[in-house]
C-alpha positions as YAML, in Angstrom:
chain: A
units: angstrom
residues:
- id: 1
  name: UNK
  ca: [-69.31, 16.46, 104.01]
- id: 2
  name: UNK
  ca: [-72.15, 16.11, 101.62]
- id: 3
  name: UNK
  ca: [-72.15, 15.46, 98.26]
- id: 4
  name: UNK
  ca: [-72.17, 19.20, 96.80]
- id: 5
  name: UNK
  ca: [-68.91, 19.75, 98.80]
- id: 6
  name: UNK
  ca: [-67.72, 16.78, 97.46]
- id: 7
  name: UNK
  ca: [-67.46, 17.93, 94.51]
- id: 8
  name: UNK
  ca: [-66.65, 21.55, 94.93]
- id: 9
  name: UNK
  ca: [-63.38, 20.37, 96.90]
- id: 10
  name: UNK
  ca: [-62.96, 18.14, 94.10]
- id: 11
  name: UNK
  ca: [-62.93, 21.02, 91.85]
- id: 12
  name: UNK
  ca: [-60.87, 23.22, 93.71]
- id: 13
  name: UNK
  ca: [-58.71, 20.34, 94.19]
- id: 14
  name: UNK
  ca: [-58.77, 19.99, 90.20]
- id: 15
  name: UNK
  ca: [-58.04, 23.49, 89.26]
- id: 16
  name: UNK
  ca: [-55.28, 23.78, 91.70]
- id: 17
  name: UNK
  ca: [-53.72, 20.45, 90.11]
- id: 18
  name: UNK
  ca: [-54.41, 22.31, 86.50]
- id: 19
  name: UNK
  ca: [-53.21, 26.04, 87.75]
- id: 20
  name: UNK
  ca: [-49.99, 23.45, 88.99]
- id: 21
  name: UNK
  ca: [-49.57, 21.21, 85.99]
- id: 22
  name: UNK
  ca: [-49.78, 24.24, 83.88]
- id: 23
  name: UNK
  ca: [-47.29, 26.17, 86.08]
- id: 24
  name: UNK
  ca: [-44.90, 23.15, 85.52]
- id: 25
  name: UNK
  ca: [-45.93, 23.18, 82.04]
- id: 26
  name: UNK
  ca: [-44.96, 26.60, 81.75]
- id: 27
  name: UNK
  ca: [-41.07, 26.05, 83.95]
- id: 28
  name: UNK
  ca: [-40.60, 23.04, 81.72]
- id: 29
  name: UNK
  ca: [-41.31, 24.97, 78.59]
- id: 30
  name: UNK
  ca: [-39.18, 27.89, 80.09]
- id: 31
  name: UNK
  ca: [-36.69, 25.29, 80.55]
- id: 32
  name: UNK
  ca: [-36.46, 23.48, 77.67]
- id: 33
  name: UNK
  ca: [-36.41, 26.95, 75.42]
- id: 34
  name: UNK
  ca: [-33.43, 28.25, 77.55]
- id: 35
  name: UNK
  ca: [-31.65, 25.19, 77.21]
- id: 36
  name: UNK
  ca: [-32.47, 25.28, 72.87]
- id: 37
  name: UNK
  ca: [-31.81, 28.61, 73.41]
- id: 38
  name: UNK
  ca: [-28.17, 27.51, 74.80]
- id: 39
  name: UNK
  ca: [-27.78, 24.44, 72.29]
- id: 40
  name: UNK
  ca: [-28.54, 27.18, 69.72]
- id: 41
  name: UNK
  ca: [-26.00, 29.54, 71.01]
- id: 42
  name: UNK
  ca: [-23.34, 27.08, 71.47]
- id: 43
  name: UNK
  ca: [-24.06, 25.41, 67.47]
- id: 44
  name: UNK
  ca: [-23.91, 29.32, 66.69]
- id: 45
  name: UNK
  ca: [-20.64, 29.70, 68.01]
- id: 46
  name: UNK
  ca: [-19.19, 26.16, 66.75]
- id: 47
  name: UNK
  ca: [-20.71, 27.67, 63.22]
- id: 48
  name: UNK
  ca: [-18.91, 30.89, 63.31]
- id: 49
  name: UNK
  ca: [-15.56, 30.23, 64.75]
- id: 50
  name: UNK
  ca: [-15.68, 26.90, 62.09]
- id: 51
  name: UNK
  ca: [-16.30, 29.62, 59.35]
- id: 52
  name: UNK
  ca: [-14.10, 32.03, 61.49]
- id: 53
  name: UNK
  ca: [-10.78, 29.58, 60.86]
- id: 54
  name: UNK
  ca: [-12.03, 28.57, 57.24]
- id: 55
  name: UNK
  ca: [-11.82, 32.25, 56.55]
- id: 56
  name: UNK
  ca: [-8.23, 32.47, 58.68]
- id: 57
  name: UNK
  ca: [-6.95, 29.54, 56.63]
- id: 58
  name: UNK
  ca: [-7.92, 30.69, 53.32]
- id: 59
  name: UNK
  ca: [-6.63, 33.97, 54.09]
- id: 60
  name: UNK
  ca: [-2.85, 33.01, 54.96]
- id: 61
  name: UNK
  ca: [-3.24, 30.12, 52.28]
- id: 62
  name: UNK
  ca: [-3.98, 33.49, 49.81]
- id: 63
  name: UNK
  ca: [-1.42, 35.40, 51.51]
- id: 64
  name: UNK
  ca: [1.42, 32.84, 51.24]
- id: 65
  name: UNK
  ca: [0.63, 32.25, 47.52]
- id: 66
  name: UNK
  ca: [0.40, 36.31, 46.82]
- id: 67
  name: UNK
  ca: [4.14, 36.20, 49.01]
- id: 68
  name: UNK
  ca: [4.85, 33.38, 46.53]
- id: 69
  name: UNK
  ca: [4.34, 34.65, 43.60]
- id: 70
  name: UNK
  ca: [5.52, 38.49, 44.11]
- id: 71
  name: UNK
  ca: [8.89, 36.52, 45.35]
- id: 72
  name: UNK
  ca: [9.15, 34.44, 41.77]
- id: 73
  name: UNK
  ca: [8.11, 37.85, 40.26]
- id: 74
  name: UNK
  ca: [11.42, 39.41, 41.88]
- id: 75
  name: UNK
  ca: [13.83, 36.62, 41.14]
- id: 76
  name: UNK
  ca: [12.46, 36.98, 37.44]
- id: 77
  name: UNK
  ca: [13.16, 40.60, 37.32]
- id: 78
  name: UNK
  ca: [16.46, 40.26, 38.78]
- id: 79
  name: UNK
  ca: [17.43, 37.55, 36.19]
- id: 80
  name: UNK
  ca: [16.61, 39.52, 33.53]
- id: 81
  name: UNK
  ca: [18.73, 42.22, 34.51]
- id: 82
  name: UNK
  ca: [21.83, 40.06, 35.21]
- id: 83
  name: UNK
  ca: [20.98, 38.23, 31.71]
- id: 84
  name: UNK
  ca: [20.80, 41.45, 30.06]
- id: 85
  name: UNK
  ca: [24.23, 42.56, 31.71]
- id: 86
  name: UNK
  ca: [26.14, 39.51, 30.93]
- id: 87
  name: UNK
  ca: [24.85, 40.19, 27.41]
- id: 88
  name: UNK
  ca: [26.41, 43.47, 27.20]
- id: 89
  name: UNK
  ca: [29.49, 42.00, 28.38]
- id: 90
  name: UNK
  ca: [29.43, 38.94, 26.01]
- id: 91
  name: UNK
  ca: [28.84, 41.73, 23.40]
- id: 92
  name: UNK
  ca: [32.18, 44.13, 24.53]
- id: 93
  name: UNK
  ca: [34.00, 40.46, 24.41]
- id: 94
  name: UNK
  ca: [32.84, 39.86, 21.02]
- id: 95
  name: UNK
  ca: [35.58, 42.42, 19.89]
- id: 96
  name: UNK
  ca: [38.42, 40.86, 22.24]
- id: 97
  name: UNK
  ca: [41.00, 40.52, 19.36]
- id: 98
  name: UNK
  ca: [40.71, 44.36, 18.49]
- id: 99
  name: UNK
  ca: [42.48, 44.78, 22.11]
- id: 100
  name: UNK
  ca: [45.69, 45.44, 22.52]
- id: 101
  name: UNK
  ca: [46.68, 42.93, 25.29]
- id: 102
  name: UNK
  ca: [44.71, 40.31, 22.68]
- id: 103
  name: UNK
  ca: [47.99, 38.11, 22.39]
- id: 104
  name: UNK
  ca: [49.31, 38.68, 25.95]
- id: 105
  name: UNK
  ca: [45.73, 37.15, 27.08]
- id: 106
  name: UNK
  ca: [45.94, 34.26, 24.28]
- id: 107
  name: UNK
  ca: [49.56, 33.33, 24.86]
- id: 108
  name: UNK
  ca: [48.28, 33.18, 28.63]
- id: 109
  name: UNK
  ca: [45.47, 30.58, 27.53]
- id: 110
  name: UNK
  ca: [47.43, 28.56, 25.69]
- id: 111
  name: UNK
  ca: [49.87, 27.64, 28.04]
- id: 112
  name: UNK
  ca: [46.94, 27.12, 30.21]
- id: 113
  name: UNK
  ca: [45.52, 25.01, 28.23]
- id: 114
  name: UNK
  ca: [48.92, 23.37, 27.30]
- id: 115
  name: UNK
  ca: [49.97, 22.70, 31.37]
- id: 116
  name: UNK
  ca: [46.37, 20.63, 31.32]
- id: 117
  name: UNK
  ca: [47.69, 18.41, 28.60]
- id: 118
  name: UNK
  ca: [51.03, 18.09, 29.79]
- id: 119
  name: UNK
  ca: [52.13, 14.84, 28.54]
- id: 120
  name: UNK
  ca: [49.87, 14.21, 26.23]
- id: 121
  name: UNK
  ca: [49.80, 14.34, 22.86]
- id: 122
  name: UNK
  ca: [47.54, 17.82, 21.66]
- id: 123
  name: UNK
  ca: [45.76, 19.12, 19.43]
- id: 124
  name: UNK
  ca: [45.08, 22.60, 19.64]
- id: 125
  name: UNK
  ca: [41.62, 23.66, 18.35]
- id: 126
  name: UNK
  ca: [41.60, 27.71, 17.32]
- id: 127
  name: UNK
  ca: [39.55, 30.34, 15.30]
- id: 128
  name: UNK
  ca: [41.24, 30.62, 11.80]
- id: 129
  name: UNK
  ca: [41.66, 34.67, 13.03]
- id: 130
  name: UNK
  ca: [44.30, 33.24, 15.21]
- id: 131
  name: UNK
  ca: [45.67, 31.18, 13.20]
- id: 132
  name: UNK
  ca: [48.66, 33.67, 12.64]
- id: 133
  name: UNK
  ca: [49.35, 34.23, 15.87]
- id: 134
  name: UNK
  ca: [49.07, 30.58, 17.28]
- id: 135
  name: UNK
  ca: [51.65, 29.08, 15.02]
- id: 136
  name: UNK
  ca: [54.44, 31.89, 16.08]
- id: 137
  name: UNK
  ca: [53.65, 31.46, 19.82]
- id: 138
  name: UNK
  ca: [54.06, 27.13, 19.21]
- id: 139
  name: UNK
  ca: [57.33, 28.02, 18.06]
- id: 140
  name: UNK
  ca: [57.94, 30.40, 20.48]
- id: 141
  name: UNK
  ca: [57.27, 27.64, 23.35]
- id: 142
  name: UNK
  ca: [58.84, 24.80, 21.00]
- id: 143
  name: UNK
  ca: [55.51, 22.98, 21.63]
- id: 144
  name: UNK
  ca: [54.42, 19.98, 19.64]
- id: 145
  name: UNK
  ca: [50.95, 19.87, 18.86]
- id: 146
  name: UNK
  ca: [48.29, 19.48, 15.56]
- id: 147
  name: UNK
  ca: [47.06, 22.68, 15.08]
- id: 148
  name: UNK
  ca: [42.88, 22.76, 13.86]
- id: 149
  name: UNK
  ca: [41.01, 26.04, 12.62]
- id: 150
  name: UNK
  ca: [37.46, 24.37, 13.63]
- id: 151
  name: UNK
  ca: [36.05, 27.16, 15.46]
- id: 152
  name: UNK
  ca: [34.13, 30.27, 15.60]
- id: 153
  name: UNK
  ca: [34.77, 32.02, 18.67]
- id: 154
  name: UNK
  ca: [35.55, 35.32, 20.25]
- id: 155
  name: UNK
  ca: [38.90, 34.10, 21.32]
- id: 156
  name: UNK
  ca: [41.37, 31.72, 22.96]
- id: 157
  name: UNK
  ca: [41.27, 28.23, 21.72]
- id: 158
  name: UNK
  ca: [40.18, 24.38, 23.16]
- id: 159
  name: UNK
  ca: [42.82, 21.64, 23.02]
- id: 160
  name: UNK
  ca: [42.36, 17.95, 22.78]
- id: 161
  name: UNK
  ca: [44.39, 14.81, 23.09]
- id: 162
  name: UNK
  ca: [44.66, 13.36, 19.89]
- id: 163
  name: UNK
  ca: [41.82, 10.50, 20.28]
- id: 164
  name: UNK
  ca: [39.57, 12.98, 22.07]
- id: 165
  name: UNK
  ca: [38.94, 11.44, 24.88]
- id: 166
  name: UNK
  ca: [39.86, 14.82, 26.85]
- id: 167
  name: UNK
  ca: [39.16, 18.30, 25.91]
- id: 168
  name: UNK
  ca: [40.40, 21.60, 27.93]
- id: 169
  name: UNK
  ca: [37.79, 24.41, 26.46]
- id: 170
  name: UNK
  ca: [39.82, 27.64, 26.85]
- id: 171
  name: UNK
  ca: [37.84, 29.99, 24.93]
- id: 172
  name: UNK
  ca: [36.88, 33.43, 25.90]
- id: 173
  name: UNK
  ca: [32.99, 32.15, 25.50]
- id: 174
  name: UNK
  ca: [33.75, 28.79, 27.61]
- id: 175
  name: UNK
  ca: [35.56, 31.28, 30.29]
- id: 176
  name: UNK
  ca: [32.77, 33.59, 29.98]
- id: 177
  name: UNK
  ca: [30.19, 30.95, 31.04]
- id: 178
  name: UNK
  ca: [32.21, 29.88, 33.98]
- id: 179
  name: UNK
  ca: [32.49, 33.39, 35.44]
- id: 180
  name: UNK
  ca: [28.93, 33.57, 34.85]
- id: 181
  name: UNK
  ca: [28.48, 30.94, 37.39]
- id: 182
  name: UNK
  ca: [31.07, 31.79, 39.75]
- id: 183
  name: UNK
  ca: [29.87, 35.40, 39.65]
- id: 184
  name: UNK
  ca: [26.86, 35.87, 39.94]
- id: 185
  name: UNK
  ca: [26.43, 35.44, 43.79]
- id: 186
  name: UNK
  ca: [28.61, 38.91, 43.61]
- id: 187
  name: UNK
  ca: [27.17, 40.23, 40.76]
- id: 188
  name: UNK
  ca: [23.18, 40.19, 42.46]
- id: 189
  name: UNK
  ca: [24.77, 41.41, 45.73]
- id: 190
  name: UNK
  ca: [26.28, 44.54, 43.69]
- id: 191
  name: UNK
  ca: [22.80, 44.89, 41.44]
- id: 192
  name: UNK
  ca: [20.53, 43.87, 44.48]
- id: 193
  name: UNK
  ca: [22.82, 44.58, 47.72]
- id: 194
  name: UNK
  ca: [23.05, 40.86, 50.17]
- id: 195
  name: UNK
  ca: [24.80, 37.88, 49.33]
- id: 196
  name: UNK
  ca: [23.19, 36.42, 46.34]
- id: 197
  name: UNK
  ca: [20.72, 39.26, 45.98]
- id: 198
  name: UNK
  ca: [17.68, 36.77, 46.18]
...
């Protein structure tokens, strides 16, 4: 093989190891752009479902606080009303002794308020309006007792032992504040409709 062969095999050997390289060249860099292409695809993904539950959580966190507060709004609302009813009540109660069953309901109180302190020595504490009335219903029951005219209530009266250690409040307002306790379960369940209306 002479010399001029030489090197035209050589060159033919040369571009065929360029036309390869640069084949390989061109696979690898196909290769390595799918694969980026991939990486890119699966950081895309990680991105959007990371924003995808940001936006979930931030929705039911928004949700729960909307529930939250429309909830207090309600309970408000419904307090309001039963305030505003027990008002008109304490108001219709305010004129107790103008009823006609007035002494029936005090001489019902007062031996209440009397079996409470039985043995003890009492004062009873009343509204000078009743203080009529009072003193003909002690003698009616023969009760011994200190009779005070230190309040200013709708009604009924409180009664003491004499060092005032214990106190039985039996007034229409001290009644009035229990029922408002005890009833109101029933009362938002009438207003409302459920038990407790909330």
């Amino acid at each position: 093989m002479s010399y001029e062969q030489l090197l035209e095999s050589l060159e033919v050997s040369a571009e065929e190891k360029i036309t390869e390289y640069q084949e390989k060249a061109r696979k690898d860099a196909a290769e390595i752009r799918k694969e980026a292409e991939e990486k890119d695809e699966g950081i895309k993904k990680r991105h959007l479902e990371a924003v995808r539950k940001a936006v979930e959580t931030e929705r039911t966190k928004s949700s729960a606080k909307i529930r939250e507060e429309n909830r207090m709004q309600l309970i408000r609302v419904k307090d309001t009303v039963y305030q505003k009813a027990f008002s008109e009540a304490q108001k219709i109660l305010s004129s107790t002794r103008e009823n006609s069953h007035y002494e029936k309901n005090f001489l019902r109180m007062l031996k209440e308020a009397v079996t409470e302190m039985e043995g003890e020595e009492k004062i009873l504490h009343i509204d000078r309006r009743d203080e009529v009335l009072c003193k003909q219903l002690i003698a009616e029951l023969h009760l011994d007792c200190d009779l005070v005219t230190d309040l200013t209530i709708a009604g009924g009266l409180n009664i003491s032992t004499r060092d005032g250690q214990f106190v039985v409040f039996n007034t229409i307002e001290a009644r009035f504040e229990k029922a408002k306790v005890l009833l109101k379960p029933e009362i938002f369940a009438i207003l409302y409709g459920g038990p407790g209306g909330i």
